[in-house]
C-alpha positions in Angstrom: -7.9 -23.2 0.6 -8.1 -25.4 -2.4 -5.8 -28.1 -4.1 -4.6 -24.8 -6.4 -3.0 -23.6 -2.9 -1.8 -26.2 -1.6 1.5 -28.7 -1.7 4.9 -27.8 -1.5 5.0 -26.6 -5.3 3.6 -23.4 -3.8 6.3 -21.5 -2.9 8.1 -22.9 -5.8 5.6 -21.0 -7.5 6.4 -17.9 -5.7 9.5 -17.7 -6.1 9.3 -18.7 -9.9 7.0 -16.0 -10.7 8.3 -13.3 -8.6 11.1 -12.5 -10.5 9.5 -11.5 -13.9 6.9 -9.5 -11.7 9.2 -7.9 -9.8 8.4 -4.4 -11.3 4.8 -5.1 -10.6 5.4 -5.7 -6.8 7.8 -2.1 -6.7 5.0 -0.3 -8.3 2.3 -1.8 -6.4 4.5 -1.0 -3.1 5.2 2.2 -4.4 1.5 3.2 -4.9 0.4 1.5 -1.4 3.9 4.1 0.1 2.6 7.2 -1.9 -0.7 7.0 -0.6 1.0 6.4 3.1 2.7 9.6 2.4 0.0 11.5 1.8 -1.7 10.6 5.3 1.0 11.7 7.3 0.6 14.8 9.1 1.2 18.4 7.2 -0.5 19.7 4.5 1.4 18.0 1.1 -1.1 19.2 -1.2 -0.1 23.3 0.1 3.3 22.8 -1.9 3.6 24.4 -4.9 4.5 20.9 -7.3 1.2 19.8 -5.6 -1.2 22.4 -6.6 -2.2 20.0 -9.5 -3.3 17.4 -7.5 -5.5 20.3 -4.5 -7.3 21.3 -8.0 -8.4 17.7 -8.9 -8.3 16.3 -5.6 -9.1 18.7 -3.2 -8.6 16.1 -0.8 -5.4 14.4 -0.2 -6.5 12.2 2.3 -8.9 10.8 0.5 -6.4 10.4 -2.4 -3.9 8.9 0.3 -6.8 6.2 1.3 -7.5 5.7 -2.5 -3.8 4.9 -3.3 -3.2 2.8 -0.4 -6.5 0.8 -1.4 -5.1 0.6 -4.8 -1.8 -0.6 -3.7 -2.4 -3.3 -1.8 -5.5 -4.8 -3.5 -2.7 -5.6 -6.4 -0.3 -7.2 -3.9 -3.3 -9.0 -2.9 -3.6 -10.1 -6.7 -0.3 -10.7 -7.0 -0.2 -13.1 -4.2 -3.1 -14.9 -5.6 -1.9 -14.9 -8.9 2.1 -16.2 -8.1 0.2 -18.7 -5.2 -2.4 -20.3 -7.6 -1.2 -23.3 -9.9 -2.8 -21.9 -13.0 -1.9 -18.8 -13.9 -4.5 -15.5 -13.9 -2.7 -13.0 -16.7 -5.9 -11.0 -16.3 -5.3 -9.7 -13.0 -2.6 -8.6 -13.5 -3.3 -7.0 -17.6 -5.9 -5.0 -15.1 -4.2 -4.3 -12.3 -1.2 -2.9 -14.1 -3.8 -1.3 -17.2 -5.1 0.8 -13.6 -1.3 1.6 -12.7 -0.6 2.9 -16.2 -3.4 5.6 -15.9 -2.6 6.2 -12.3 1.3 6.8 -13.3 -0.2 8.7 -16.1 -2.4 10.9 -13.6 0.3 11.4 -11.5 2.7 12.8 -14.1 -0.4 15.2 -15.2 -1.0 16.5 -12.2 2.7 17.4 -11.5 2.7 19.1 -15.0 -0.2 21.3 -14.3 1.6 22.3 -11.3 4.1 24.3 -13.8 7.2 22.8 -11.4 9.7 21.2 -13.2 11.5 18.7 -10.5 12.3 15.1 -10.3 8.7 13.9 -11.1 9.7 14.3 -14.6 12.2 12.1 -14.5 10.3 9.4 -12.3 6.6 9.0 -12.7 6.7 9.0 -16.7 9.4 6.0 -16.4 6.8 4.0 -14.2 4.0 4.6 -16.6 5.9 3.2 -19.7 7.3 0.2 -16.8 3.3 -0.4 -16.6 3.1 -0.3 -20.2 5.6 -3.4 -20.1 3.9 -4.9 -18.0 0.5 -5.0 -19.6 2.5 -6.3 -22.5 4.0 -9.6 -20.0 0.5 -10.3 -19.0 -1.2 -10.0 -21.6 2.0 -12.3 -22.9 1.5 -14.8 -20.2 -2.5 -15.2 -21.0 -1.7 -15.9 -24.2 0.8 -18.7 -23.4 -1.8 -19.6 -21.3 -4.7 -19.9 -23.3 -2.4 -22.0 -26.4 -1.5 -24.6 -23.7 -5.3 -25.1 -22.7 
């Protein structure tokens, strides 16, 4: 690993920047959980709030290993970005630009289900949390950027 990793400043760092990106790392663990759900055993997508997702899906095990992917490849940027001395804002404008549509897609596919439940109240939320935090990041690179 490089000098940008290394010292005693790093988990300074970590802790520093963990705190503003907190609602990043719950929705990035959320996503990562949701996909777990999905590859448990039983068949999620034969409920009736789920019907949404088997018509655009089909397959929720590949939608399980999609979210899971998803998940974790943003903890992985997270880590990078709250390890590394210099910031990256762009990782995480993407990674939480990719979470807005996915919190989006989520809440569209519980709609065309026609089930009105606790979705409504939840995954709606998360996509205007994303929304926020697009607007940090995108914050943060331009703080960076004026001190460079």
């Amino acid at each position: 690993m490089g000098p940008d990793f290394a010292g005693p400043g790093l988990w300074i760092r970590i802790q520093h920047r963990f705190g503003p990106r907190m609602t990043e790392w719950m929705l990035a663990t959320i996503t990562a959980v949701w996909g777990v759900v999905l590859l448990l055993p039983g068949a999620t997508f034969d409920q009736p709030a789920w019907t949404g997702f088997k018509a655009i899906f089909q397959d929720e095990v590949m939608l399980g290993q999609l979210m899971v992917l998803l998940g974790v490849v943003r903890i992985i940027g997270l880590i990078i970005n709250g390890a590394r001395k210099t910031v990256t804002p762009w990782i995480r404008s993407v990674s939480a630009s990719f979470g807005f549509l996915l919190f989006v897609g989520i809440t569209y596919c519980y709609m065309l289900s026609g089930v009105v439940s606790t979705w409504l109240a939840i995954y709606p939320v998360f996509a205007l949390v994303e929304l926020v935090n697009i607007y940090r990041a995108a914050h943060d690179a331009g703080e960076s950027h004026a001190s460079h």
